[in-house]
Backbone as a ProteinNet text record, in pm:
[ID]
protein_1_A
[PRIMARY]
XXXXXXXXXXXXXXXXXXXXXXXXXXXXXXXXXXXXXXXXXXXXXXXXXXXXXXXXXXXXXXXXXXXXXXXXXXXXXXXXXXXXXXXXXXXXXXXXXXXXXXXXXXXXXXXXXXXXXXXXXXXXXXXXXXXXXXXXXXXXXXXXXXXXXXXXXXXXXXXXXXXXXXXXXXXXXXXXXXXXXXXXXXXXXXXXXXXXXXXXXXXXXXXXXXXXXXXXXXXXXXXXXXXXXXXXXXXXXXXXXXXXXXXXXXXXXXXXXXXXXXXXXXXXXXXXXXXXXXXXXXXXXXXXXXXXX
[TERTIARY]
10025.7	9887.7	9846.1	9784.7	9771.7	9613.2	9606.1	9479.8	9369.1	9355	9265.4	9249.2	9358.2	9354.6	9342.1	9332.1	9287.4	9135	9079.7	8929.7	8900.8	8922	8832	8893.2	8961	8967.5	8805.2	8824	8723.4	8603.2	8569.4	8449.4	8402	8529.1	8493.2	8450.6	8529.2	8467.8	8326.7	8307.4	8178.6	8055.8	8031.2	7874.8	7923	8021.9	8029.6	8105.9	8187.1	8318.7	8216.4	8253	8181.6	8310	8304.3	8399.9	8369	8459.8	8411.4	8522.8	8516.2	8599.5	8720.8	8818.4	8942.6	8953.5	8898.6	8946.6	8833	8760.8	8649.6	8731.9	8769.9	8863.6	9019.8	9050.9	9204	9101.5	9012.7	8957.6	8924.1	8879	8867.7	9002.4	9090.1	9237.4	9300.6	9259.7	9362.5	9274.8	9118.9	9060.6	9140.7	9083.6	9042.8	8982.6	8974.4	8976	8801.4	8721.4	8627	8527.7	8581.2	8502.3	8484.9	8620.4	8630.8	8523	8509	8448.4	8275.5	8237.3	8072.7	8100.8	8145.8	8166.9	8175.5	8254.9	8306.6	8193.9	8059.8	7963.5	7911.8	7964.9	7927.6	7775.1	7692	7605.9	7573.2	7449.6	7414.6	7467	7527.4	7560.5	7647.1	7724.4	7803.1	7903.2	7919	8032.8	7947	7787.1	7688.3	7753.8	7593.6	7614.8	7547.1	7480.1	7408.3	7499	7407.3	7489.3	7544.7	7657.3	7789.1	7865.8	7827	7860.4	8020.6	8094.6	8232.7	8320	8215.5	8351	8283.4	8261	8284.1	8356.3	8317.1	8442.3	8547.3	8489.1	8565.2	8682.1	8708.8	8758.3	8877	8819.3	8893.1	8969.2	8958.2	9022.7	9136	9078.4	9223.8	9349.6	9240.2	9310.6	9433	9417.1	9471.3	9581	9578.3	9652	9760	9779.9	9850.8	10004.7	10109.1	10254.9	10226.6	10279.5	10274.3	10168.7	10082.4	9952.9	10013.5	10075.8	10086.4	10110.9	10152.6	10067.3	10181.9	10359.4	10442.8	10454.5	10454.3	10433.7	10348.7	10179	10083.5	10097.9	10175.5	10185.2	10248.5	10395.2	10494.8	10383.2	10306.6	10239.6	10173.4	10056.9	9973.5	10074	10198.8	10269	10283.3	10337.8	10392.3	10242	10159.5	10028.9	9980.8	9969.5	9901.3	10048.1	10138.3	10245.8	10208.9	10214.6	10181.3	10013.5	9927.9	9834.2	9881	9945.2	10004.8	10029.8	10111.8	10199.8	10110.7	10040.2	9878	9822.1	9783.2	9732.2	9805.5	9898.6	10042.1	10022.5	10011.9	10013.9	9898.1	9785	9655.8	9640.6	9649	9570.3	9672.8	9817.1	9907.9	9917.2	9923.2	9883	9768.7	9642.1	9569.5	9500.5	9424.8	9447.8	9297.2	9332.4	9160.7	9082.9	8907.6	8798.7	8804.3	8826.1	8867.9	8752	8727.9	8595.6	8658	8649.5	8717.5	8609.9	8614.8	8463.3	8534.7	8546.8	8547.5	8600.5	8622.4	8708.8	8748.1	8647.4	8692.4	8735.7	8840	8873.3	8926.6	8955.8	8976.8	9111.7	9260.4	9334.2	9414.3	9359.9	9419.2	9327.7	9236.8	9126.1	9211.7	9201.2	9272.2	9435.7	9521.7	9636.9	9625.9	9539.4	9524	9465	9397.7	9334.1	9432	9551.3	9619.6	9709.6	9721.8	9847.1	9738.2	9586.3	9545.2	9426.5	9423.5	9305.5	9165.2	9041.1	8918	8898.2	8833.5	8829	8729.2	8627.1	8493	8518	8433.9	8460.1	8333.2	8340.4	8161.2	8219.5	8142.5	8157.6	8017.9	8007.8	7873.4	7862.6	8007.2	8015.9	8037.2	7905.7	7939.2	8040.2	8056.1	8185.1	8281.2	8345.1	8458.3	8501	8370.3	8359	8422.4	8358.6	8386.3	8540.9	8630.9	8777.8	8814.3	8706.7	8754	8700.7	8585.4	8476.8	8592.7	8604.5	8497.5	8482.3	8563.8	8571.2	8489.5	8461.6	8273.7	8281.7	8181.1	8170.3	8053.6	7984.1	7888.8	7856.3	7769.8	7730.1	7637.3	7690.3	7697.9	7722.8	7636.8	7689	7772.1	7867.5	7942.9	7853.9	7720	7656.1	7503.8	7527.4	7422.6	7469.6	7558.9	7616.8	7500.3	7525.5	7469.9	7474.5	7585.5	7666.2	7606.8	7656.2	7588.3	7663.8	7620.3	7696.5	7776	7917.6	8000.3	8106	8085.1	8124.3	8262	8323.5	8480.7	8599.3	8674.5	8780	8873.4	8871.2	8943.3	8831.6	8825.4	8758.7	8878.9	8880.7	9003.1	8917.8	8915.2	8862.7	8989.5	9045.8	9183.8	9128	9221	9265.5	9151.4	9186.5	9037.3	8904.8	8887.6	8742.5	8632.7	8671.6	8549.8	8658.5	8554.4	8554.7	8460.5	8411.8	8350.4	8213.3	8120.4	8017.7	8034.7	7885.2	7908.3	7836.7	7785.7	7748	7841.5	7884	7959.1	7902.2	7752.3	7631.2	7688.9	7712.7	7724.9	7864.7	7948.8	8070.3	8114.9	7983.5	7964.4	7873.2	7744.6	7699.9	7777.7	7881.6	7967.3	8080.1	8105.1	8199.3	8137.5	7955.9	7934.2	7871.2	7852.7	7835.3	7985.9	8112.5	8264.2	8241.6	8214.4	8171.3	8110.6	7975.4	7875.3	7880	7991.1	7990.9	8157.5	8189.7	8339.5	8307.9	8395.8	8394.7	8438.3	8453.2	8485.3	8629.8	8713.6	8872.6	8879.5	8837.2	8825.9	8926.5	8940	8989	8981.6	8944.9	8897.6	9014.5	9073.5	9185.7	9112.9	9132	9135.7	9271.5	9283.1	9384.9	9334.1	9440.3	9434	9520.9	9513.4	9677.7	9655.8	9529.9	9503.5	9587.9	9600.5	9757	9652.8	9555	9501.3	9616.2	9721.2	9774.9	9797.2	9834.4	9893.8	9795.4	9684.4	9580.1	9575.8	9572.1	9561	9710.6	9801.9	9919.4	9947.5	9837.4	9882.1	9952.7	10011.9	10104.4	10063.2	9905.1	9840.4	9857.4	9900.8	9922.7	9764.9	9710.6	9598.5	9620.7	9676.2	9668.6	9786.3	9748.1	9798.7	9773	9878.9	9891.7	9949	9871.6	9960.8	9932.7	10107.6	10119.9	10001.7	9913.4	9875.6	9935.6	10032.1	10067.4	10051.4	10144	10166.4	10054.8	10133.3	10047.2	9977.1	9851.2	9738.7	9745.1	9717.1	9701.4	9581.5	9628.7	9504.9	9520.8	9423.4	9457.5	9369.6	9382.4	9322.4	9317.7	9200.4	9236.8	9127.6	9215.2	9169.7	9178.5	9035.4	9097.6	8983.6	9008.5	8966.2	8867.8	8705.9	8646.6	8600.8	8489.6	8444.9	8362.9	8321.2	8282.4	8369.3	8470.6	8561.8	8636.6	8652	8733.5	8794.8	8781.4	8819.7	8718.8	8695.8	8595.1	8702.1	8661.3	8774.1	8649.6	8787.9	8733.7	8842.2	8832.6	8968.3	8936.5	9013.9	9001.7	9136.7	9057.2	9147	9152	9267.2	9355.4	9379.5	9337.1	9390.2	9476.5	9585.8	9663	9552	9574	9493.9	9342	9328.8	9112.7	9075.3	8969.5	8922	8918.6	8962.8	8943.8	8792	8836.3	8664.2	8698.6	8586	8583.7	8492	8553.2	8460.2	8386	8271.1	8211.3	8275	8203.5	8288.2	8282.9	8315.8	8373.1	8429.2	8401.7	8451	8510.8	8632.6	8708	8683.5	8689.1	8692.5	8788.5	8838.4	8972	8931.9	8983.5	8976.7	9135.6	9157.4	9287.5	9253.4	9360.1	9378.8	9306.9	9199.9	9130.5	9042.3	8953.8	8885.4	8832.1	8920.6	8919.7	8870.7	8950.2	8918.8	8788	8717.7	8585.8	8492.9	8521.6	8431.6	8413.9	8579.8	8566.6	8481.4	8498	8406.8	8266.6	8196.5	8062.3	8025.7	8095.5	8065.2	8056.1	8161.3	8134.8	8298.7	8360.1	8539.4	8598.1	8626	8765.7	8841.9	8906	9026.7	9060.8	9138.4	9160.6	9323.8	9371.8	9546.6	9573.1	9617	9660.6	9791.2	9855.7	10000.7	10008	10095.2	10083	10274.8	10242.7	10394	10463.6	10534.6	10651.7	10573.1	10550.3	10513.7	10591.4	10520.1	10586.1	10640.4	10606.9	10647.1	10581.6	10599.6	10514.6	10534.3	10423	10293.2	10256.9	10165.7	10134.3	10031.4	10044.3	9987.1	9954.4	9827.7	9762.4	9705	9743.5	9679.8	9618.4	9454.8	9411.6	9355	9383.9	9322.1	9232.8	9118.6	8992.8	8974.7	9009.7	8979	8806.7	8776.3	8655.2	8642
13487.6	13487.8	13632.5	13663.4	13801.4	13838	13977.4	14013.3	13977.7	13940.6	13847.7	13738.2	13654.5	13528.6	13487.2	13551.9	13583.6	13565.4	13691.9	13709.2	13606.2	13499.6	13400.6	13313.3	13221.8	13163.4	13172.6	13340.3	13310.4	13329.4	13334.7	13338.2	13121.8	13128.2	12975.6	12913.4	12988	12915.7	12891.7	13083.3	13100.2	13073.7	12904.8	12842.8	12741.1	12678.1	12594.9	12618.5	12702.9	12749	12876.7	12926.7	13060.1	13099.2	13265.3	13280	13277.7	13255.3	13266	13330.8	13357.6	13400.3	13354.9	13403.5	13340.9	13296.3	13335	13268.1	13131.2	13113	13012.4	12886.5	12950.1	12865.7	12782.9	12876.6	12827.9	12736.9	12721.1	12672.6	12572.8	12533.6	12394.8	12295.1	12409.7	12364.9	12304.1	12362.2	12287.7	12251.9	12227.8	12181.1	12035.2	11946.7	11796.5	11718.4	11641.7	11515.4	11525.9	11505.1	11460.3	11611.5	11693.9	11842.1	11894.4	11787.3	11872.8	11727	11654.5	11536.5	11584	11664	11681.8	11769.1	11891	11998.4	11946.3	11866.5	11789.9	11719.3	11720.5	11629.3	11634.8	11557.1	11604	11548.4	11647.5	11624	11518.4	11390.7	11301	11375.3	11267.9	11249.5	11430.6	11446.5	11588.7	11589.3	11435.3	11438.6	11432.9	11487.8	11483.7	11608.3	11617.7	11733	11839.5	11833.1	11945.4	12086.2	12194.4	12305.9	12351.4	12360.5	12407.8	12253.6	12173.7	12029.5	12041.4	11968.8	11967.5	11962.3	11874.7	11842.5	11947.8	12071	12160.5	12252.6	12352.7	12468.9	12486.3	12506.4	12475.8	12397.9	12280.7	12184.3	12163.2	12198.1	12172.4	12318.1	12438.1	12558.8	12592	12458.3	12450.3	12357.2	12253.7	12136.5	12170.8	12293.3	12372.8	12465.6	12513.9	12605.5	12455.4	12355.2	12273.3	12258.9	12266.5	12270	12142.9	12111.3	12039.6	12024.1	12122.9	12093.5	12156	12176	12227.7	12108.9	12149	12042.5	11941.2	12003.5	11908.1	11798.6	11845	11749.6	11624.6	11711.9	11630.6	11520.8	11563.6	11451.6	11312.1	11401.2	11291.7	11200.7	11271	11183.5	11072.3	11154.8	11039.2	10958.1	10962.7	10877.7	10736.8	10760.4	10663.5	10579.2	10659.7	10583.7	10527.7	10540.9	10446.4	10306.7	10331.9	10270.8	10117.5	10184.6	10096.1	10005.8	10077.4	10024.5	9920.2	9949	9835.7	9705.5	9754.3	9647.1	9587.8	9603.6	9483.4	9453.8	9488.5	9449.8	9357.3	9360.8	9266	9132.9	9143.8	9025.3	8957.4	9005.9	8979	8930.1	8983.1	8913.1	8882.8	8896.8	8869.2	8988	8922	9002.5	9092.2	8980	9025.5	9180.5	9283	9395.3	9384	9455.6	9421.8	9558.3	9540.8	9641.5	9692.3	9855.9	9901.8	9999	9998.3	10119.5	10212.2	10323.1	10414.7	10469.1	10465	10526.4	10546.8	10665.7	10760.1	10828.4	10899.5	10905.4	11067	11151.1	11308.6	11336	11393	11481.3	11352.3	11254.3	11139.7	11152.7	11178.8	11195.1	11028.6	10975.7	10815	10720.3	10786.6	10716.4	10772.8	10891.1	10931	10936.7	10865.7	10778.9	10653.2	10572.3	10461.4	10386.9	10516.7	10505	10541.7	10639.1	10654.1	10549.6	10479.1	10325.1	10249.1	10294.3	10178.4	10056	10136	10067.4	10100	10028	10067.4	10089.1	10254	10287	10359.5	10318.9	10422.3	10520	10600.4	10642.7	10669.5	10715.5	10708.2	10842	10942.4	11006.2	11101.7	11109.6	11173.7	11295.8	11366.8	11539.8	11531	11614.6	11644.5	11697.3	11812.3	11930	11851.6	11776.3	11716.8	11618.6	11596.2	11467.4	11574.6	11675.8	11792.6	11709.2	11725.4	11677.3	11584.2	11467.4	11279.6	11291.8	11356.9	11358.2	11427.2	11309.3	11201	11090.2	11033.1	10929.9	10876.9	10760.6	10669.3	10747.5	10819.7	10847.8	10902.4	10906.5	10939.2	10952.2	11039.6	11071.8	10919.6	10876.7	10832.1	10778.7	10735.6	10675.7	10512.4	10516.7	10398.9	10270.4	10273.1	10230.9	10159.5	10248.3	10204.7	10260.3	10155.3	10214.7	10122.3	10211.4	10188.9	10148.8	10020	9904.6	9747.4	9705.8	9588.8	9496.7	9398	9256.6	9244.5	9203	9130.1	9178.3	9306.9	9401	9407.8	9447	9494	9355.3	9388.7	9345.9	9428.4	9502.5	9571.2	9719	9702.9	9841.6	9959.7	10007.6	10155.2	10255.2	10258.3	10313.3	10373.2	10472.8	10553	10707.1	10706.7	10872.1	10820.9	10732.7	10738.8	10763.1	10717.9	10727.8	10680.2	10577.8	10474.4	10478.6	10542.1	10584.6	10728.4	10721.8	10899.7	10869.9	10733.6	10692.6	10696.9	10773.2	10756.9	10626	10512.8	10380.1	10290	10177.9	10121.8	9985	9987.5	9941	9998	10109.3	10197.8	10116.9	10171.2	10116.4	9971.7	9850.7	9730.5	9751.8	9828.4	9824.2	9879.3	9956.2	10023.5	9905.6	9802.7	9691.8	9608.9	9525.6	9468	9524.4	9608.5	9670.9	9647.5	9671	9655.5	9505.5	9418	9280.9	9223.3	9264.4	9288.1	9290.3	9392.9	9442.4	9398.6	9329.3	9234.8	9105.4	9058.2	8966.8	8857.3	8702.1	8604.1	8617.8	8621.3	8668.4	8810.1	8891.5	9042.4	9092.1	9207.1	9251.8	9394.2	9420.2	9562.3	9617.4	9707.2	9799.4	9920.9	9909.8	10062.9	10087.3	10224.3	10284.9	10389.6	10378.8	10491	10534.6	10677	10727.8	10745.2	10681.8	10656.6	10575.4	10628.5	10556	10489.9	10350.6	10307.1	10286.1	10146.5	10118.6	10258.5	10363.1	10460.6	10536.7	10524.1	10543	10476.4	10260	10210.7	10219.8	10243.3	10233.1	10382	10481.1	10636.5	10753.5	10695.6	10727.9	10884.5	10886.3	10947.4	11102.5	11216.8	11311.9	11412.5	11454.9	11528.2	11638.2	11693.6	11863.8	11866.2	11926.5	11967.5	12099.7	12179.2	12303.3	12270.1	12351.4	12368.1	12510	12577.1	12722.8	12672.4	12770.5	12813.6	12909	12986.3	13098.8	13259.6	13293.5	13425.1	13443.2	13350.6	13361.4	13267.8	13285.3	13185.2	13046	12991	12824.2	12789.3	12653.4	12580.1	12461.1	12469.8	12369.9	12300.6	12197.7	12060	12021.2	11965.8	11857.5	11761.6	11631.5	11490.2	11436.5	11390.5	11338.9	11171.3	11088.3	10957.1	10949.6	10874.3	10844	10738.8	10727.4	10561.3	10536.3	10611.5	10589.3	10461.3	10426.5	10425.8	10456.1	10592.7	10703.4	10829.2	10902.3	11054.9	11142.4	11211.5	11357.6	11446	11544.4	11652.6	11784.6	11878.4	11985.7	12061.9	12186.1	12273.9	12420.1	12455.6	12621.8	12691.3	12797.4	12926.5	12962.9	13042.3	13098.6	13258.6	13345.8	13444.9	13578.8	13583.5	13701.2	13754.6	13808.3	13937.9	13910.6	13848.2	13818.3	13668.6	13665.1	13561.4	13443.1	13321.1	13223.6	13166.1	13074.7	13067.5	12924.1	12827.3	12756.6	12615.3	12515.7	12396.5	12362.3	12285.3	12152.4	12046.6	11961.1	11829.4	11799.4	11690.9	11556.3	11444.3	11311	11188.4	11114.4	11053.2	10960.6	10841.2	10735.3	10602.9	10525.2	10442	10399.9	10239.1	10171.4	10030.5	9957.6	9875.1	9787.7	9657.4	9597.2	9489.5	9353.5	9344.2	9259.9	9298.3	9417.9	9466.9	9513	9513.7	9476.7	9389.5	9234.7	9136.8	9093.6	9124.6	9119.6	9173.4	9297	9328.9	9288.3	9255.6	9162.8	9075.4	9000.8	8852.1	8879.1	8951.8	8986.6	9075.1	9123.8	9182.1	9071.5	8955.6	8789.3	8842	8907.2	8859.8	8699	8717.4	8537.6	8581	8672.2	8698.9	8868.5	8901.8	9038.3	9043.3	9117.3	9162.3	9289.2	9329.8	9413.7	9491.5	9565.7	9591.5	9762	9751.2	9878.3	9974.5	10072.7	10165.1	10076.1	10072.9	10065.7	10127.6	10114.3	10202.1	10319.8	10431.3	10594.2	10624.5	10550	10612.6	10745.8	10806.8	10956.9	10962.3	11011.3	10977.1	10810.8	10757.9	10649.9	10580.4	10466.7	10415.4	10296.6	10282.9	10137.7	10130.2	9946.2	9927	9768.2	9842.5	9693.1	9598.5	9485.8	9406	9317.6	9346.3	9248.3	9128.2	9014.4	8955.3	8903.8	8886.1	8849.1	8677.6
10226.4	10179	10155.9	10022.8	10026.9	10041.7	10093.9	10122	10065.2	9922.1	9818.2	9846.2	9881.6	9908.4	10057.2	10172.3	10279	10268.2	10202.9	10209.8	10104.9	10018.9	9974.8	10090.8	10103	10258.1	10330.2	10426.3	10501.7	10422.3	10265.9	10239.9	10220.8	10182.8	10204.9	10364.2	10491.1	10570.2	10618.1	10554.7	10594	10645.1	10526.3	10528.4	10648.6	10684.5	10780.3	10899.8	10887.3	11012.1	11083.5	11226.9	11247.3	11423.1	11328.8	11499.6	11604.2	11685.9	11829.1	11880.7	12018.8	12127.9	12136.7	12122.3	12154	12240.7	12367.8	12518	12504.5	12458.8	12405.7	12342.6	12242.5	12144.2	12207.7	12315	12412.3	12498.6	12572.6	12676.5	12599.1	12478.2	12438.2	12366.3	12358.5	12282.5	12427.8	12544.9	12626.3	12751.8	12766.3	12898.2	12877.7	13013.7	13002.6	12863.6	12860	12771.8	12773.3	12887.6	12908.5	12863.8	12924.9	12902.3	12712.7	12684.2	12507.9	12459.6	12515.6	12434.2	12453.4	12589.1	12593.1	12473.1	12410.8	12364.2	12219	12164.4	12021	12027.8	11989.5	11986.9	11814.3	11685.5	11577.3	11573.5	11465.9	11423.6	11335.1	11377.7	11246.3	11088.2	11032.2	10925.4	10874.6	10974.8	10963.1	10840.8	10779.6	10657.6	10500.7	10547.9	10422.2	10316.8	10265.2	10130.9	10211.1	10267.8	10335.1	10346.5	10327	10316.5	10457.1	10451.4	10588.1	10588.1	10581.7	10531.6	10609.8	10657.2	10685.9	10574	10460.9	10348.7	10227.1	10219.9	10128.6	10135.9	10092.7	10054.9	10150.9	10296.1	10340.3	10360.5	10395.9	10337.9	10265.5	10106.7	9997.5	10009.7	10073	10048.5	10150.1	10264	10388	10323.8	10293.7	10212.6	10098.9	10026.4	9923.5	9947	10068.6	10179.6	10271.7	10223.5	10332.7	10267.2	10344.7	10300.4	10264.4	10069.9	9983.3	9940.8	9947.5	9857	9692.4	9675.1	9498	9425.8	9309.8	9208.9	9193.9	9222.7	9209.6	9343.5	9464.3	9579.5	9582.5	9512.2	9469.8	9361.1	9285.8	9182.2	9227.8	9303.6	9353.9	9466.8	9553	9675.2	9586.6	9449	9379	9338.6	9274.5	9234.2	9291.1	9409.7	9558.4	9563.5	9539.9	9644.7	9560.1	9405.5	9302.3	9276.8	9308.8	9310.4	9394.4	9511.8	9620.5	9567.4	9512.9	9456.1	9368.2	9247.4	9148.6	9184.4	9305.2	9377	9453.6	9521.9	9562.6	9434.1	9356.9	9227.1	9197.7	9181.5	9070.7	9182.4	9316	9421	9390	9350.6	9366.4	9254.7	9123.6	9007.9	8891.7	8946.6	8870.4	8752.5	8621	8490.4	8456.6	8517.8	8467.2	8533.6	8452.4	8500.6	8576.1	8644.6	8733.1	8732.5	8693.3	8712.1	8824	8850.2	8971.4	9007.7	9136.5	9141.4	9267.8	9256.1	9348.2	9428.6	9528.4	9634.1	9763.7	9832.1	9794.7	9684.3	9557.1	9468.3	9465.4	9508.5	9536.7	9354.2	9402.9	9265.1	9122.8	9195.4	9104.8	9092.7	9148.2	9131.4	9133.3	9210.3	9201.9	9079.3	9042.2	8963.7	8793.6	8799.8	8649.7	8669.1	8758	8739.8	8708.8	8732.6	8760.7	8590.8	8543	8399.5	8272.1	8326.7	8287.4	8184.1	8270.6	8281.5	8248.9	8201.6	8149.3	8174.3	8323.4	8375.5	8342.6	8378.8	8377.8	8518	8540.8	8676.6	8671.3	8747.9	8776.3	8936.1	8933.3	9051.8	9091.4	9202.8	9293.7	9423.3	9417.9	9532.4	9572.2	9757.3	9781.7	9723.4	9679.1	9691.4	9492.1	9471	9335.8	9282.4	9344.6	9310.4	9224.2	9309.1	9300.5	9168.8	9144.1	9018.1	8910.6	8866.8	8775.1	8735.1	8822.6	8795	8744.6	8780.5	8719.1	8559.6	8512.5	8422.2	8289.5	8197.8	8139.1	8163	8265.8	8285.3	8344.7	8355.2	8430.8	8607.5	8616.1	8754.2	8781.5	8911.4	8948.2	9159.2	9161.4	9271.8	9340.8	9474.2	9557.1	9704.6	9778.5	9921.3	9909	9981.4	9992.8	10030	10103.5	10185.3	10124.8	9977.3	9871.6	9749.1	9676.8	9562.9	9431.3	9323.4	9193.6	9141	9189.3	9092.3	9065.3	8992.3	8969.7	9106.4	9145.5	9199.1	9142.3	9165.5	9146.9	9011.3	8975	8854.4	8852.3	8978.5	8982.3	9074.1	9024.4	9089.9	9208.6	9201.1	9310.5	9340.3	9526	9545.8	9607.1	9625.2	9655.3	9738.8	9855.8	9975.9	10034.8	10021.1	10054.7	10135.3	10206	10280.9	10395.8	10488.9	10627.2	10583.3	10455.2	10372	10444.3	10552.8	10583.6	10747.8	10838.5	10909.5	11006.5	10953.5	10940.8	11025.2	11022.5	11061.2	11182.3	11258	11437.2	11464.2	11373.9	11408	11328.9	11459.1	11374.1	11262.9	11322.2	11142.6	11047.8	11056.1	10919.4	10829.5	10876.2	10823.5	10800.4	10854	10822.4	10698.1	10697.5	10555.6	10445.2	10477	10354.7	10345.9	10416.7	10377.5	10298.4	10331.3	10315.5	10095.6	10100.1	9960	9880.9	9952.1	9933.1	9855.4	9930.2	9891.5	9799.9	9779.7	9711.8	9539.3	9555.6	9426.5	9383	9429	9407.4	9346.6	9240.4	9209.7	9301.3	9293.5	9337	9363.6	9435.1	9480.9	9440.2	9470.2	9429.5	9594.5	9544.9	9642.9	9670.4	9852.8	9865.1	9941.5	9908.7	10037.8	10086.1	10197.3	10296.2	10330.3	10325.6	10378.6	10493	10591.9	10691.8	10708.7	10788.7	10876.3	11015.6	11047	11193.7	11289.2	11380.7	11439.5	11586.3	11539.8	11676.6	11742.8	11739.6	11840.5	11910.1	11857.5	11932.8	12041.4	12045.8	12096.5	12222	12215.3	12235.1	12386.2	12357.4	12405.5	12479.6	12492.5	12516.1	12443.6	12351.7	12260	12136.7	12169.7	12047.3	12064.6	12001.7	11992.2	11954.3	12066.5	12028.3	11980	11975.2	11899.9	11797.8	11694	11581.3	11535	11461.4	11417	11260.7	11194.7	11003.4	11010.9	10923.3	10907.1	10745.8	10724.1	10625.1	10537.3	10575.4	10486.1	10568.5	10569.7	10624.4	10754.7	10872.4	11004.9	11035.6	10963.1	10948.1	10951.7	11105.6	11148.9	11113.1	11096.7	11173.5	11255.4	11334.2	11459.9	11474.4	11510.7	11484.1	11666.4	11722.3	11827.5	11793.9	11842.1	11842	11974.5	12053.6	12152.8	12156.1	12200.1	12213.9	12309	12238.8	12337	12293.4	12412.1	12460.4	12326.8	12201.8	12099.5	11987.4	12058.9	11999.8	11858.2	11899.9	11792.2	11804.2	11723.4	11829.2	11785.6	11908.7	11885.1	11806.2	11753.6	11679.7	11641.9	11652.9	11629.1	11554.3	11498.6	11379.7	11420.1	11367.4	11387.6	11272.3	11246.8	11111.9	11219.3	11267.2	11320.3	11207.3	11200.1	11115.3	11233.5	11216.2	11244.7	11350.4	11455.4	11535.2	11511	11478.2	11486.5	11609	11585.4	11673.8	11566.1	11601.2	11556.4	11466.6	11384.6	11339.6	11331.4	11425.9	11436.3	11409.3	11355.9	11270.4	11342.1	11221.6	11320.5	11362.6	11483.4	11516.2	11454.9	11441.4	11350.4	11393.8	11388.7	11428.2	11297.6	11397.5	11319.3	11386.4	11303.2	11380.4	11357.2	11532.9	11505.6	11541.6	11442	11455.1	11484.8	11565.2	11561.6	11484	11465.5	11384.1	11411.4	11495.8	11529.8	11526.1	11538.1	11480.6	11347.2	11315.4	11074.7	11072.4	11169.5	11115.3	11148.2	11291.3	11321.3	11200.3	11162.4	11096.3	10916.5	10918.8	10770.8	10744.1	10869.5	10796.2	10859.2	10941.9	10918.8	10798.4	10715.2	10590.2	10470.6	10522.7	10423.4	10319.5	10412.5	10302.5	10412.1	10304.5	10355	10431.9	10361.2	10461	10477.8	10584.9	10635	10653.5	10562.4	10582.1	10636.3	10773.5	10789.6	10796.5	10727	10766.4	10797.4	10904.9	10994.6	11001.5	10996.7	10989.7	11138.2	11131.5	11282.9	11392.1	11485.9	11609.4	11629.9	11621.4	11604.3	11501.2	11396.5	11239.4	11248.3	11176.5	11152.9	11015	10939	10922.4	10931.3	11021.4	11047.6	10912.9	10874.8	10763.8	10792.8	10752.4	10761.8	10614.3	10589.7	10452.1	10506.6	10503.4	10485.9	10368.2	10298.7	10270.8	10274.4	10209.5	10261.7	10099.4	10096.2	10013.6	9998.7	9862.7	9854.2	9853.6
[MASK]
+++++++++++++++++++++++++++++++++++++++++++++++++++++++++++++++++++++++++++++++++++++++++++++++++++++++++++++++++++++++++++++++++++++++++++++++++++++++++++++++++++++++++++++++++++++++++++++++++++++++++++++++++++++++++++++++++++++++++++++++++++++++++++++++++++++++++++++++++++++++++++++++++++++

């Protein structure tokens, strides 16, 4: 990483990351469970637009810095994952090609593959920035939780990367299913994807701390640890060479098991709930759920 590309880094962390103490930063990387969970307390609605926001510059400029973030890795990953999309599609509606709405949709990278080959694909996301990338294609600024769509418009919804999860009520993520619904046709069909590894949680199994080289030195470190919220508190940290760490806001993930999808499927009003899960200790762990309409 060179000295240019160093100093935009931390100008990106700037509005939301801030340093602290190294011995600060070790004392929450390795206390107790219970001490990092008073400490990891995120703020209402911490995955907004609001400025320092978790999901801006920041973010997208760590996100950019991750071994296989360039554009050939990226292509091959979108490849696999709109792939796997097809292939629920092809189960689901046979031939016919189905109205697809992408929410979260970010930069639109599964939305302008997906349009590619032919489909009609809108996309919907809270963070403007990002649309810039999908555009010209139908898209617009939105919450999952109150989207802009008509009833019953699409055939397939595409909720990918732990999109729906992020809510510290679990109301929330029932009104973002029950909109999933809403705006589905009659046998429509909604997928979530995760790489949340509950059973592994569930079983002890779950690996709280994580490290990625960024480039010449520069980590970042991640801890996840599980609470009675049921999910994980988390917190990150830039790591730069010889300085003090600069460290994120919390942030919650929420971890559901496979009876829990299905609880919350059919209070949202789907028929049915498919879950299929990696092997126990696959790495990277993958969940694809199906919610039929």
């Amino acid at each position: 990483m060179s000295g240019q590309d160093a100093a935009a880094l931390r100008a990106a962390l700037a509005p939301a990351f801030r340093q602290v103490p190294a011995a600060a930063a070790r004392h929450l990387w390795s206390c107790d469970d219970e001490t990092f969970a008073r400490t990891a307390r995120p703020e209402p609605g911490w995955w907004g637009r609001q400025p320092g926001g978790y999901f801006g510059a920041a973010y997208e400029a760590i996100a950019a810095r991750f071994p296989g973030a360039d554009g050939a890795a990226e292509g091959e990953r979108t490849r696999r994952e709109v792939e796997a999309v097809l292939r629920i599609a092809a189960a689901q509606f046979g031939d016919r090609r189905p109205r697809i709405l992408d929410v979260p949709c970010g930069g639109g990278r599964h939305a302008r593959a997906l349009a590619a080959r032919g489909f009609e694909v809108v996309g919907l996301d809270l963070q403007e920035g990002p649309l810039a990338m999908l555009r010209p294609l139908p898209c617009a600024v939105a919450d999952m939780r109150r989207m802009p769509v008509a009833s019953g418009s699409f055939d397939l919804v595409l909720n990918l990367w732990n999109s729906l999860g992020y809510f510290l009520e679990e109301a929330e993520d029932l009104a973002a299913l029950r909109e999933f619904r809403r705006v589905l046709r009659p046998g429509g069909l909604a997928v979530v994807q995760s790489d949340l590894d509950a059973p592994a949680v569930a079983e002890g199994r779950w690996r709280q701390h994580m490290k990625v080289p960024l480039g010449d030195g520069v980590l970042f470190l991640v801890r996840q640890v599980p609470v009675a919220a049921g999910g994980l508190a988390c917190l990150s940290w830039v790591v730069f060479p010889g300085e003090d760490p600069w460290q994120g806001p919390a942030y919650f993930l929420r971890l559901r098991d496979d009876e829990g999808w299905r609880r919350l499927a059919a209070a949202a009003g789907f028929r049915e709930a498919g879950i299929a899960r990696s092997a126990p200790g696959a790495v990277p762990h993958q969940a694809i759920v199906q919610l039929v309409a």
